[in-house]
C-alpha positions in Angstrom: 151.1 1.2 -45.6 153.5 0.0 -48.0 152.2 -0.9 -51.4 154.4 -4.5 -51.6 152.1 -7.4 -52.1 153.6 -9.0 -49.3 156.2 -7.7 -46.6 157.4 -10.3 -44.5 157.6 -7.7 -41.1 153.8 -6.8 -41.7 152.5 -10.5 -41.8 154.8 -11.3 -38.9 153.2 -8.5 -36.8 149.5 -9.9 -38.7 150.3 -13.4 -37.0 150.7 -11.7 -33.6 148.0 -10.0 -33.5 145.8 -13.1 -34.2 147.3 -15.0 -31.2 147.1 -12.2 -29.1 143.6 -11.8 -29.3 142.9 -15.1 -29.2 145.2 -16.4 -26.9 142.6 -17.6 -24.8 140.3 -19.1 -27.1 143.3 -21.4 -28.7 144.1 -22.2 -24.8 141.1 -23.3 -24.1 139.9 -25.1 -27.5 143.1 -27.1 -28.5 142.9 -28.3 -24.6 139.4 -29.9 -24.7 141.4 -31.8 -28.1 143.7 -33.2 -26.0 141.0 -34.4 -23.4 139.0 -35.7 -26.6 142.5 -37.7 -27.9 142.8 -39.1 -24.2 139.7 -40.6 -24.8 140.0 -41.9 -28.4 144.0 -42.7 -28.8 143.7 -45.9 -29.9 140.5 -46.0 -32.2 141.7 -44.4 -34.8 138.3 -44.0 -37.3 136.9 -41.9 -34.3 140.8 -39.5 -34.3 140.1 -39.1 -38.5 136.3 -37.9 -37.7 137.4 -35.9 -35.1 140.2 -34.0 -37.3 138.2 -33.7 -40.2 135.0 -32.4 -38.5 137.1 -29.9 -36.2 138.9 -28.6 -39.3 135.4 -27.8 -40.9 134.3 -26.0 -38.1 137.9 -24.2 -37.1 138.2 -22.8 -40.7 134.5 -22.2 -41.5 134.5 -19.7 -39.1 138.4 -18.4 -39.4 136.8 -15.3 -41.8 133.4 -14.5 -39.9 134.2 -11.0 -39.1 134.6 -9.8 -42.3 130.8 -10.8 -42.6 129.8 -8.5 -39.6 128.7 -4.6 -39.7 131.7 -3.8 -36.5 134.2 -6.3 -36.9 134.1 -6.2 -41.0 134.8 -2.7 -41.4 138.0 -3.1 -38.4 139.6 -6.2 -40.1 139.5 -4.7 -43.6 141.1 -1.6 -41.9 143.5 -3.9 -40.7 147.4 -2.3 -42.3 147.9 -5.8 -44.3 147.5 -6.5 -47.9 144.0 -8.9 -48.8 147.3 -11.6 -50.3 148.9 -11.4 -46.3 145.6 -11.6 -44.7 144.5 -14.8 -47.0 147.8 -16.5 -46.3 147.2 -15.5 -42.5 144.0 -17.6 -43.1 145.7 -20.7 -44.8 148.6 -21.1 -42.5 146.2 -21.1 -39.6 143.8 -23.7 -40.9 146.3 -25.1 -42.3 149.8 -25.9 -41.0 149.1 -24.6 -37.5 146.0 -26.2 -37.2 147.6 -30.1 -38.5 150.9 -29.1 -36.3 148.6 -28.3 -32.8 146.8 -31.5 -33.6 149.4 -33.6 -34.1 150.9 -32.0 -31.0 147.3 -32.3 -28.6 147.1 -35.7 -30.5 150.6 -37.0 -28.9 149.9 -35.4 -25.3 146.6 -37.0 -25.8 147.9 -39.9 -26.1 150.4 -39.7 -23.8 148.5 -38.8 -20.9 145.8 -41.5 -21.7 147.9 -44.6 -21.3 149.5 -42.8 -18.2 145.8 -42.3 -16.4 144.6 -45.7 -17.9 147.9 -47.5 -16.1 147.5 -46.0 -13.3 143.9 -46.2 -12.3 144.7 -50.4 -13.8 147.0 -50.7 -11.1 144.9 -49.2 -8.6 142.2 -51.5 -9.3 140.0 -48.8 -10.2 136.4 -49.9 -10.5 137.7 -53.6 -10.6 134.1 -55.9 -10.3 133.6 -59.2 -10.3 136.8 -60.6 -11.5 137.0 -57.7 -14.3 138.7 -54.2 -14.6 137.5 -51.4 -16.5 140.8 -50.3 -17.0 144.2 -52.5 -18.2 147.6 -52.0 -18.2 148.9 -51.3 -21.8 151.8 -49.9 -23.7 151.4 -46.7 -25.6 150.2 -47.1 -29.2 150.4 -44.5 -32.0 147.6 -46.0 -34.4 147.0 -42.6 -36.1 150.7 -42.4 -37.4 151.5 -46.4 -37.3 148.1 -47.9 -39.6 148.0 -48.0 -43.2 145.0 -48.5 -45.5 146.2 -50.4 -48.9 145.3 -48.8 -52.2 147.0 -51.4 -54.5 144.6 -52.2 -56.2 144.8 -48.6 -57.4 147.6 -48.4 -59.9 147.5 -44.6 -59.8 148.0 -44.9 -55.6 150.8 -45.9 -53.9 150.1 -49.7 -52.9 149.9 -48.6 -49.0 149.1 -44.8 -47.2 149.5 -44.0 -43.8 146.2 -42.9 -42.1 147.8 -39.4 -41.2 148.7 -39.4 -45.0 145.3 -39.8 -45.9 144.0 -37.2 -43.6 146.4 -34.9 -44.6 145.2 -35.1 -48.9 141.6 -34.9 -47.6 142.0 -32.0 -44.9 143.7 -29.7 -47.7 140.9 -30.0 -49.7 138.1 -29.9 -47.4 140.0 -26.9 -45.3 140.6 -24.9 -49.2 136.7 -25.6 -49.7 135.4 -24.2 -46.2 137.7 -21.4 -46.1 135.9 -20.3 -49.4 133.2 -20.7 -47.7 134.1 -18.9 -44.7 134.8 -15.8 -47.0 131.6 -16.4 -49.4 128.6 -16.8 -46.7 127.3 -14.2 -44.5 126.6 -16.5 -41.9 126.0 -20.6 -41.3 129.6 -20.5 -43.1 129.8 -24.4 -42.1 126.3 -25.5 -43.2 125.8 -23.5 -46.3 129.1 -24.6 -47.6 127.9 -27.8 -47.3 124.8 -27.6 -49.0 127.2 -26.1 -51.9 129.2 -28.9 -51.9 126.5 -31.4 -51.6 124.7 -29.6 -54.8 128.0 -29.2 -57.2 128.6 -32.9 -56.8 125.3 -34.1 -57.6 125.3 -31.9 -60.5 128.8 -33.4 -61.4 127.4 -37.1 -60.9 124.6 -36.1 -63.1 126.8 -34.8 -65.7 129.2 -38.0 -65.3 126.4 -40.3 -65.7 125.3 -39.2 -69.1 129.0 -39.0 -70.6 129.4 -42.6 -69.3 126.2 -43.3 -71.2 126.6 -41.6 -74.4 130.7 -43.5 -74.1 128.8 -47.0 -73.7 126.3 -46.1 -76.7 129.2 -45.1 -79.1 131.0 -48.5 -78.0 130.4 -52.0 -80.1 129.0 -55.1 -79.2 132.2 -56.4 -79.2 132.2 -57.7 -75.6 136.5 -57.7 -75.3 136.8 -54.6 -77.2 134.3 -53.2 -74.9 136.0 -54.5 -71.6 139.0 -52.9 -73.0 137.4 -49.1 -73.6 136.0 -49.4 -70.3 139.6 -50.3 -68.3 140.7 -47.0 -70.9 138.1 -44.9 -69.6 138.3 -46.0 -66.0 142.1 -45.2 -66.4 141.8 -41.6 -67.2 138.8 -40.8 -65.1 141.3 -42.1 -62.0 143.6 -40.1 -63.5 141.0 -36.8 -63.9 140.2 -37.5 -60.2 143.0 -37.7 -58.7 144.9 -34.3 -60.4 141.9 -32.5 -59.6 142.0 -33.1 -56.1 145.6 -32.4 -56.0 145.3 -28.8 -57.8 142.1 -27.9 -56.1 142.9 -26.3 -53.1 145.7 -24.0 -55.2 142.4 -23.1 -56.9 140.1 -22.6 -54.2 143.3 -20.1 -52.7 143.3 -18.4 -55.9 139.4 -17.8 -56.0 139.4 -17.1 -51.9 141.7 -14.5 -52.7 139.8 -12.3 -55.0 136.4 -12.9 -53.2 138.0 -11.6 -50.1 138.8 -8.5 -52.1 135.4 -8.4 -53.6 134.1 -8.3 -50.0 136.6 -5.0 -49.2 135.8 -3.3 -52.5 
């Protein structure tokens, strides 16, 4: 195997190999999305749960053979470099798995309106005056609603919902691919429990700056407002970059657990 950190032919034949093992699989899970979309297309609170919770699952599990006696010893065997095989793992949870939903979302959709028209002209399980089913035009609520941010200076004043998913999947799908890698087994659950115990530690840790910041202030009631509005500024400020620059760093530390777990 050539020694090149990354060779464009070798992650080309990488990618192949993934779908043709699981050619199958990807058949048969992104078409039960597509029956699920036909059934939510136009509530679009249950379409966000549904991305985000499928994400977790599809990339918490992306990494489990490394993890068993068989499979783990084959995949590290595998003629790729540990850099090829992460960004196998990132494009896959990542841009292939947003691009198929986007794509199951839209025939989803599609094929919704087209069942729900036709079994409301048919009169399908029309009682008493009243239809189950009604004629109506196709609606893209996932790509069309907004939520407004502005009264969040930092934010744009208004975000598309498929925005919004998008900033949130990256860093839940950086997190549980860690995960993935990290933990033996329960990848999903045990990730969780991480997450769940970093941020209490964090809120912890938060709570006493904010208290030791509000001793040190005066009594000064305006001067106070006014150290407050300066603190809130830069903890939106803190918040928002770290989002933004933690799934590089969750890549970064993926990458030399997943060659931890080789060596």
């Amino acid at each position: 195997m050539k020694t090149s950190v990354i060779n464009f032919n070798r992650l080309g034949l990488l990618f192949k190999k993934y779908f043709i093992e699981r050619f199958n699989t990807e058949l048969i899970y992104w078409s039960i999305m597509a029956i699920v979309f036909m059934l939510i297309r136009n509530l679009t609170p249950l379409m966000v749960g549904l991305i985000l919770i499928a994400g977790i699952f599809y990339t918490a599990r992306f990494f489990r053979e490394i993890h068993l006696p068989g499979t783990g010893i084959a995949y590290f065997m595998i003629p790729a470099t540990q850099v090829e095989k992460l960004i196998l793992g990132i494009v896959m949870t990542s841009i292939y798995f947003l691009f198929m939903m986007t794509i199951v979302y839209t025939i989803g959709n599609l094929l919704g309106t087209f069942v729900n028209n036709t079994l409301a002209n048919l009169n399908f399980l029309h009682l008493g005056g009243m239809s189950l089913f009604t004629p109506s035009s196709v609606q893209w609520k996932l790509l069309e609603e907004t939520i407004d941010f502005s009264s969040w200076s930092m934010f744009e004043s208004k975000i598309s919902f498929l925005g919004l998913v998008f900033r949130i999947y990256l860093v839940i799908q950086s997190t549980f691919l860690l995960g993935s890698i990290y933990f033996k087994n329960n990848q999903a659950f045990k990730t969780l429990l991480a997450i769940v115990f970093i941020h209490f530690v964090l809120f912890i840790i938060l709570f006493f700056e904010i208290r030791i910041i509000m001793n040190a202030y005066s009594i000064n009631v305006q001067q106070m407002d006014h150290n407050i509005e300066t603190w809130l500024g830069i903890l939106k400020t803190t918040v928002y970059t770290f989002f933004n620059l933690l799934p590089a760093f969750l890549y970064v530390v993926s990458f030399f657990r997943l060659t931890e777990k080789q060596i």
